[in-house]
C-alpha positions in Angstrom: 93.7 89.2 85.1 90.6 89.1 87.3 88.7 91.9 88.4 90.7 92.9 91.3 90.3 95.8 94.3 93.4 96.5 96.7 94.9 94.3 98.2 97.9 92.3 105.0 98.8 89.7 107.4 99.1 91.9 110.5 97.9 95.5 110.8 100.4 98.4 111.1 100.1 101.6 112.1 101.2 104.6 110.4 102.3 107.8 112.0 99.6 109.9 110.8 96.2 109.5 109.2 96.3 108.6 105.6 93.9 108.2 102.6 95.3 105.7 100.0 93.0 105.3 96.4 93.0 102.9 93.6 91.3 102.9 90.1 90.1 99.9 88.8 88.7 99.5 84.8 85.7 98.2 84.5 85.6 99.3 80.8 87.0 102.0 78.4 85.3 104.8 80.2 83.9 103.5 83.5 85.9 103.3 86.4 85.6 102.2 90.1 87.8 103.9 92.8 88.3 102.4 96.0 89.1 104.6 98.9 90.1 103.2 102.4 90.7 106.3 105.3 92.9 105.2 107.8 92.8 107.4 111.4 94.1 104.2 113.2 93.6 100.3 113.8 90.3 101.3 115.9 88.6 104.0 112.9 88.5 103.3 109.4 86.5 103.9 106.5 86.7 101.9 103.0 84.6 103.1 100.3 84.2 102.8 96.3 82.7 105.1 93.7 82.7 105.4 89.6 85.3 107.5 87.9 82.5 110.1 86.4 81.4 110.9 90.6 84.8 113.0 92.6 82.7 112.4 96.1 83.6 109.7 98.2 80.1 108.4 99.1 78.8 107.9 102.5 78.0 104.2 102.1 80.5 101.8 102.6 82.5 99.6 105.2 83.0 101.6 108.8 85.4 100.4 111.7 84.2 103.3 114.7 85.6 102.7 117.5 86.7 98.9 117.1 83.7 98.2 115.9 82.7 97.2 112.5 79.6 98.4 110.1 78.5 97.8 106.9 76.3 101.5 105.8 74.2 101.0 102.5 71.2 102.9 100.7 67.8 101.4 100.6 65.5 101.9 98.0 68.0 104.4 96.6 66.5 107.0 99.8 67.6 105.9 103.4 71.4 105.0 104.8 70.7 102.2 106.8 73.7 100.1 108.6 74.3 96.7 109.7 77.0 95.7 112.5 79.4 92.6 111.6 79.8 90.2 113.6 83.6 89.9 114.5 82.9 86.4 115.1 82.6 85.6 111.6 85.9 87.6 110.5 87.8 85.6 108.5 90.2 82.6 109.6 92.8 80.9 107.4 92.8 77.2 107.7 94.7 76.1 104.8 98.3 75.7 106.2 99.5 74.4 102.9 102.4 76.4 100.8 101.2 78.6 98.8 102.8 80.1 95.9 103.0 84.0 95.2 100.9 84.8 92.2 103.2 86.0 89.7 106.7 84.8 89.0 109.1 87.5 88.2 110.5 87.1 84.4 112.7 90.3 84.4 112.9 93.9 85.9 113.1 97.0 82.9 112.8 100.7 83.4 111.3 102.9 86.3 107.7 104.6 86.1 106.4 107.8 88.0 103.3 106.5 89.6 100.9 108.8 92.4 104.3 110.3 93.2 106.3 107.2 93.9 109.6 105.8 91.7 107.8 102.6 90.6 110.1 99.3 89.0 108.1 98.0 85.8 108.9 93.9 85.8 107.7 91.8 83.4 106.1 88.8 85.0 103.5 85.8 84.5 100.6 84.4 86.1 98.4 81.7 85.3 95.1 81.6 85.8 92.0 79.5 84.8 94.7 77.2 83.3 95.7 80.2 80.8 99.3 81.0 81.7 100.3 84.8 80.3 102.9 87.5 80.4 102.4 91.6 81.4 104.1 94.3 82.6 103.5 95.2 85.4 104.5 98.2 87.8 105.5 98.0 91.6 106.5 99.9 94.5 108.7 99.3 98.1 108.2 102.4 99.6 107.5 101.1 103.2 104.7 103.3 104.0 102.5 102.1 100.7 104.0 98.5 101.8 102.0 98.4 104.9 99.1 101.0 103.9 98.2 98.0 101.6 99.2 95.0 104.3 96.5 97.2 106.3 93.8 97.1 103.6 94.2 93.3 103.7 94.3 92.9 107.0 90.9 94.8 107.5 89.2 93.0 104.4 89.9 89.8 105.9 87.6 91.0 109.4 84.8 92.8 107.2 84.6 89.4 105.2 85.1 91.5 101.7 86.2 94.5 100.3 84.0 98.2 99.8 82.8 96.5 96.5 81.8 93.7 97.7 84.7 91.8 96.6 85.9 88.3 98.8 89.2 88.4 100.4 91.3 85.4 99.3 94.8 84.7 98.8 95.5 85.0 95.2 94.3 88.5 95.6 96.4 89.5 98.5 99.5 87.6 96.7 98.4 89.9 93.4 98.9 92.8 95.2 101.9 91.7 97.7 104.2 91.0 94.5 107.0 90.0 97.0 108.4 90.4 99.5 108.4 94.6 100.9 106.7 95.5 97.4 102.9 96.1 96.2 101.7 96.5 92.9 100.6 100.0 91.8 100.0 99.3 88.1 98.8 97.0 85.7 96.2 96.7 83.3 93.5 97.8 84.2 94.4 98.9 87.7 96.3 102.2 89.1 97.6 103.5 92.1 95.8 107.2 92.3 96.5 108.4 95.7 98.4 107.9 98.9 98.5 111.0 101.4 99.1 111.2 104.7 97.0 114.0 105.2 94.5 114.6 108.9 91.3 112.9 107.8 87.9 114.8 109.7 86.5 113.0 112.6 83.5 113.2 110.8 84.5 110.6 108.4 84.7 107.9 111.4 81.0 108.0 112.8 77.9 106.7 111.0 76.0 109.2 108.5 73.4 111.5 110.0 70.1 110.2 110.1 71.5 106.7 109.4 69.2 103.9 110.9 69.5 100.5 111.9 68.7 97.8 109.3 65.7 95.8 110.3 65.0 92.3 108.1 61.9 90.7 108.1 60.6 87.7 110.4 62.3 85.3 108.5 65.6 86.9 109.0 65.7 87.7 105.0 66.4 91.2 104.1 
C-alpha cells in the first residue's frame, strides 16, 4: 500500500474539542505522526512530526478564524506563513462511479486499538496493477467516523495534507473502508490517539514572531 496520511465529504462538528493522531512507517525505526486539532469548523490545526520528537511542532497547516495558512521554517531559523487561497480549494469534477478501495474478503477477530474495539477484516486492493491481500483493522465508532470525514473534508480546502500529501480519492476511500467505518490499522499505519480533550487557544493563532512570506519579483519563492 502507498504511503498514506489520514484520511470527509461534508464537515461535522463534534461536541467538544478533540485531537486525533496517526503514525505512519516510513521505515523500521522512523516514523511520521500526523496531528490535526480540531476546536471547530472555523479553527484547526494539522501538523506532522517524526516518532523520535514528542512536540507537536509549530509549523504546519492553520484554519484561524475561517481562514486558512500554511506556517513553515525558512532557512531552518524564521516561521514564516503563507495564506491559501480558498479559491483554489479543491473541486471534484469526475462524476463517474467510483469504487471503494478495498473489497472486503472476510471479517475475523476484534483488536484493542487507541482505546476503541476494532474488527480486523481481511480485504484486497489492487494497485499499480498488483492485486493483494492484508489484514486490516477498522473502527465505527461514530465520533472517529466523522473526526476522520473532517480531516478529509479540510484536506480537500488546504489542497494537501500536513505532509504535503495530495488529497485524492483512493486515499479518502483507504481510509473510509465503508460505509460508517475508518481504518485504524494496517501495515504500516496506526491509530495513536483520539481525545476529546479542551485544546489552548494558543494552538489556533499564528506563532509568535511569525512573519509574512515574501517571494521574489518573479513570484518564485
Amino acid at each position: 500500500m502507498k504511503k498514506i496520511l489520514l484520511g470527509g465529504l461534508i464537515l461535522g462538528l463534534l461536541s467538544a474539542d478533540y485531537t486525533i493522531s496517526y503514525q505512519f512507517d516510513e521505515s523500521d525505526d522512523i516514523s511520521v505522526i500526523e496531528t490535526m486539532q480540531y476546536k471547530n469548523s472555523h479553527n484547526i490545526k494539522l501538523s506532522y512530526h517524526y516518532n523520535d520528537d514528542k512536540n507537536i511542532p509549530q509549523t504546519g497547516l492553520y484554519r484561524i478564524n475561517n481562514i486558512d495558512y500554511i506556517v513553515n521554517l525558512e532557512d531552518d531559523m524564521n516561521l514564516t506563513y503563507t495564506i491559501i487561497d480558498k479559491n483554489l480549494h479543491y473541486k471534484d469534477n469526475d462524476k463517474s462511479t467510483k469504487e471503494p478501495f478495498f473489497k472486503l474478503i472476510k471479517k475475523l477477530d476484534k483488536e484493542y486499538i487507541a482505546g476503541f474495539n476494532g474488527e480486523i477484516w481481511v480485504v484486497e486492493s489492487t494497485e499499480d496493477g498488483v492485486t493483494e491481500q492484508e489484514n486490516i483493522v477498522v473502527c465505527s465508532n461514530k465520533e472517529l467516523v466523522k473526526a476522520v470525514k473532517d480531516y478529509f473534508h479540510i484536506m480537500k480546502d488546504f489542497g494537501e495534507g500536513a505532509n504535503g500529501q495530495e488529497f485524492d480519492y483512493e486515499l479518502e476511500s483507504m481510509f473510509m473502508v465503508a460505509k460508517g467505518y475508518v481504518l485504524i490499522a494496517a501495515k504500516g499505519i496506526e491509530l495513536l490517539k483520539f481525545e476529546k480533550n479542551s485544546i489552548p487557544s494558543m494552538v489556533f493563532k499564528l506563532p509568535k514572531g511569525t512573519t509574512k512570506h515574501i517571494e521574489d519579483e518573479n513570484g518564485e519563492d
